[in-house]
N, C-alpha and C positions, 0 to 999 in steps of 0.2 A: 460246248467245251472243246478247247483244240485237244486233239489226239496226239501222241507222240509212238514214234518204235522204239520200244523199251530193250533196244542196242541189240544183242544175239539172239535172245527171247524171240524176236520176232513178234512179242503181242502187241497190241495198242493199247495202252491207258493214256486216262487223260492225262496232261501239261499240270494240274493241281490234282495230287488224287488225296485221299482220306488217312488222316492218323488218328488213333485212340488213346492215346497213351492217357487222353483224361476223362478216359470213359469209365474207368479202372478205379478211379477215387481215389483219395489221401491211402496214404498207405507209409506204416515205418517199418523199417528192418528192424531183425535182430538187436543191431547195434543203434540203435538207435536214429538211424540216416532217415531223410522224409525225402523218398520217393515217388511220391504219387502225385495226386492235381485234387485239388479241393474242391467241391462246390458241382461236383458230379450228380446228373437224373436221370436215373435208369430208362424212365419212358422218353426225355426228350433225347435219350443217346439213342434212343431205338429207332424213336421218330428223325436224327437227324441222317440213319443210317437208310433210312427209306428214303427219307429226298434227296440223298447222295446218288441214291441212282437213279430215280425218276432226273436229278438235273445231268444226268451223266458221267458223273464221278462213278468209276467204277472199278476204281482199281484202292484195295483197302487193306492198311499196315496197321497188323497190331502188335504183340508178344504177351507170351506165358507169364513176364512179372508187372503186367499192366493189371493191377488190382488182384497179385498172384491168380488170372487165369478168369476174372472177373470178363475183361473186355472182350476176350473172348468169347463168354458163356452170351453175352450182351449179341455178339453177330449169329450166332449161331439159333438166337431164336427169331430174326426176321425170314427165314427162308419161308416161311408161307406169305409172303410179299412179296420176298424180291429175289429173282430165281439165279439160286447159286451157281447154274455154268456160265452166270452173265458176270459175273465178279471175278476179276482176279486179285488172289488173297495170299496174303504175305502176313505171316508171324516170326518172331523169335527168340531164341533159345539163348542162355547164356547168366540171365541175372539171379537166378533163383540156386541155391546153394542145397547138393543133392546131401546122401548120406556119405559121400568121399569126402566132402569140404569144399571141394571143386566145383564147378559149374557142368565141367566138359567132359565127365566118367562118361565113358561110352553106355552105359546101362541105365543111370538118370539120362542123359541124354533121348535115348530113344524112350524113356518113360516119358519123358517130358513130349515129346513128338505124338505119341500116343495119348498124350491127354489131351494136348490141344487138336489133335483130329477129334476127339470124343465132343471136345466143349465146343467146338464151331460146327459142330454135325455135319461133317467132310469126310470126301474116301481120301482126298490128296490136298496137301499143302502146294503151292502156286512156285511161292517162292519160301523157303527156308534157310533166316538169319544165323547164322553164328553173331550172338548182341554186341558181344565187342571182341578184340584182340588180345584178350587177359589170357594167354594160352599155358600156364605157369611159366616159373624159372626156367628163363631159355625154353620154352614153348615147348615143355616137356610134355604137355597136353595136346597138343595141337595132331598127332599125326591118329591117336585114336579117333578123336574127333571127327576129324576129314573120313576116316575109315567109315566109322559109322552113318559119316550125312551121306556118303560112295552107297551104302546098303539100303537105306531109305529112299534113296530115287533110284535104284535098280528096283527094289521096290515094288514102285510105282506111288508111295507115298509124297516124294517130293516132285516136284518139275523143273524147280531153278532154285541154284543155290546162290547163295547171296552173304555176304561181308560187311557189316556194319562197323562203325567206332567212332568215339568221340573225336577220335585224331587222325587226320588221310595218313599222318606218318607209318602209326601204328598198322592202319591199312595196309600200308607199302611195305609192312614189315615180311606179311604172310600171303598176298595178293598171288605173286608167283603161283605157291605152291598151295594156295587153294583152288585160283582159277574159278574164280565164283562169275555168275552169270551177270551179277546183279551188287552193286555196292551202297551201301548207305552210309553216306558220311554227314557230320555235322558241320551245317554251311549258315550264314548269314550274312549282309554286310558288314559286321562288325568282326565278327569272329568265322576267319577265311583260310584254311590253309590248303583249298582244294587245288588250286595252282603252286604253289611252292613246296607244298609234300611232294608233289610228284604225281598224285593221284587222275590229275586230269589228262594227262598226257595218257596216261594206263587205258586209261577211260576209250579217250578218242582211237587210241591204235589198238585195243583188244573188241572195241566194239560191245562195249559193256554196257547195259542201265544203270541209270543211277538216280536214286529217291535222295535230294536233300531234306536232312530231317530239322527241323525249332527253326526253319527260314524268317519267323518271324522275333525268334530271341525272344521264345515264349510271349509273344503279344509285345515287348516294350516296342522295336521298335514302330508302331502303328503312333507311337506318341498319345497315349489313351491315357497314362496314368500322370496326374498333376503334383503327386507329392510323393513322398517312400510309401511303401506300403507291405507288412506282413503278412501273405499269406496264408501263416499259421502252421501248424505241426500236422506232418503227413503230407505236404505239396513240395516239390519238388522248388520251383520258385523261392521259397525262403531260404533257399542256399545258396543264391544270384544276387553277388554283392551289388548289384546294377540297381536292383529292386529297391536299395537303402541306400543309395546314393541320390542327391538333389539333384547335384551336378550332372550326372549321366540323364537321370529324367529331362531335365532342361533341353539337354542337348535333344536328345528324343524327339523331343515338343517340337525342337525349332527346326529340326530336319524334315518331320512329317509335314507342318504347313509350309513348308518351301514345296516339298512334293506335293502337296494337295493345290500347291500354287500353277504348280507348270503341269500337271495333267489334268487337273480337276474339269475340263469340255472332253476328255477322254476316256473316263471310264466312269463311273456309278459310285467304283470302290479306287481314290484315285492313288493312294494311299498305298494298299494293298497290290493294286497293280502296279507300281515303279516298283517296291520291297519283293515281288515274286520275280515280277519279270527280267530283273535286272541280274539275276540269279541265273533263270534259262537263256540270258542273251551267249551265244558260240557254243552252245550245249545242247544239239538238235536230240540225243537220246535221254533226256534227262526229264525228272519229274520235280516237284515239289509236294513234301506232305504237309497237310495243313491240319490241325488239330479242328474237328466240327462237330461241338457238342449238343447244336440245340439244330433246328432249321435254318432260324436270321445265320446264323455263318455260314452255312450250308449253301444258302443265296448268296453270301460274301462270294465264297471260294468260287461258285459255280460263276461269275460275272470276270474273274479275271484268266492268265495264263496265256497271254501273249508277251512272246519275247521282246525286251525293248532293243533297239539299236543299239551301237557300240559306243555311241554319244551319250544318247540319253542313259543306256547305263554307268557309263563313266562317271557322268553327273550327278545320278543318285547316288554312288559308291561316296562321293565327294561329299555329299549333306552328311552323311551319320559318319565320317571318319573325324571330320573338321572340329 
């Protein structure tokens, strides 16, 4: 697995590292919303979490409302296999709605920080997310927040703070004045605002990490699925009009075997390597996480994470756009 420097951190994780978000299971909110992943096994999550580091995946993204604290109770019982100073571990904070109504009450807040140290049976969190930029009305949340994640790595509980969000805008909103180590933005070929938010440019001149998260548009684009398909209640996927569209599938379909066409002498997973690497191409501190729930992906991820050139990524941008 290629190693990457995870920008001011200074550490090395791999170019592909690990996410759980569907280690966690189906899961619905309050109100009704299906956030979670269906079709979750606790022992193949364990087992997929062991061969992530035997293949050298070692660096692993979860958070507190992946199964409300499920995924993480799932890492925290492999440390008699796989020895925890050898992981670098990133959770977070933000989805789970305390007793304020908020996410980001400085007091749930650090409750929330202290549970997932308890459920991953850790003295320190690696990297700690703020989950997205919801910071209220005019980020009227936002500066206890920052206070509190200030006091948790004085600490010693955090080591890197980190900025997630579905939108690099929303990133660009708070970025300044967080001055997070580490960002997590949602990237894919399809769905791309990491250059036109602004966010990459932050990137490149702060010397930042950065983990792109669903690079794979939660699996569609691999061109795997032949017709719509449900889901079901509690997955997250049943709310991606992509998923009940023919037309987007199609398109899918025809993108993948063009790519399985022109690198298929070039990698194992030919598929998977253009859709990652075309992602890491001019982004020497950047990561991709990949959802690995069983082993067989576990071998997926571990076989690809070389950057493709500025050609050949152009040209897969161009299959899933067209």
């Amino acid at each position: 697995m290629r190693m990457i420097r995870f920008g001011r951190t200074n550490v090395s994780v791999p170019a592909v590292s690990l996410g759980t978000w569907g280690h966690g299971g189906p899961r619905v909110t309050e109100t009704g919303e299906s956030v979670g992943w269906a079709g979750s096994d606790d022992a193949q999550a364990k087992e997929a979490l062991i061969a992530a580091y035997r293949a050298g995946i070692t660096h692993w993204d979860t958070a507190d409302a992946y199964g409300d604290g499920h995924s993480e109770e799932l890492i925290g019982e492999v440390w008699d296999t796989v020895p925890r100073a050898e992981i670098f571990l990133a959770t977070k904070f933000g989805y789970l709605q305390g007793p304020a109504q908020h996410p980001y009450d400085p007091q749930f807040m650090r409750e929330q920080a202290e549970r997932s140290l308890r459920n991953m049976r850790t003295d320190v969190l690696d990297v700690y997310y703020f989950h997205h930029c919801d910071f209220g009305p005019n980020g009227r949340y936002f500066d206890g927040a920052l206070e509190t994640m200030h006091r948790l790595r004085d600490e010693g509980k955090v080591r890197f703070i980190g900025l997630s969000d579905w939108d690099g805008s929303r990133i660009m909103q708070f970025i300044e004045r967080a001055d997070p180590d580490v960002v997590q933005p949602y990237r894919n070929l399809v769905d791309d605002d990491y250059e036109s938010s602004g966010l990459k440019a932050w990137v490149d001149a702060h010397d930042l990490g950065v983990a792109f998260f669903s690079p794979l548009k939660h699996g569609l684009l691999l061109g795997k699925y032949d017709q719509p398909v449900d889901h079901g209640q509690g997955d997250f996927r049943s709310n991606v009009d992509d998923f009940r569209d023919p037309e987007a599938i199609a398109r899918y379909q025809r993108a993948a075997a063009a790519v399985r066409e022109r690198f298929g002498a070039q990698s194992p997973e030919p598929v998977l390597h253009a859709v990652v690497g075309a992602l890491l191409t001019g982004n020497p501190t950047a990561c991709v996480l990949l959802g690995q729930r069983n082993a067989k992906q576990v071998a997926a991820a571990a076989a690809v994470g070389e950057a493709l050139s500025e050609d050949d990524a152009r040209w897969v941008r161009a299959q899933y756009r067209s």
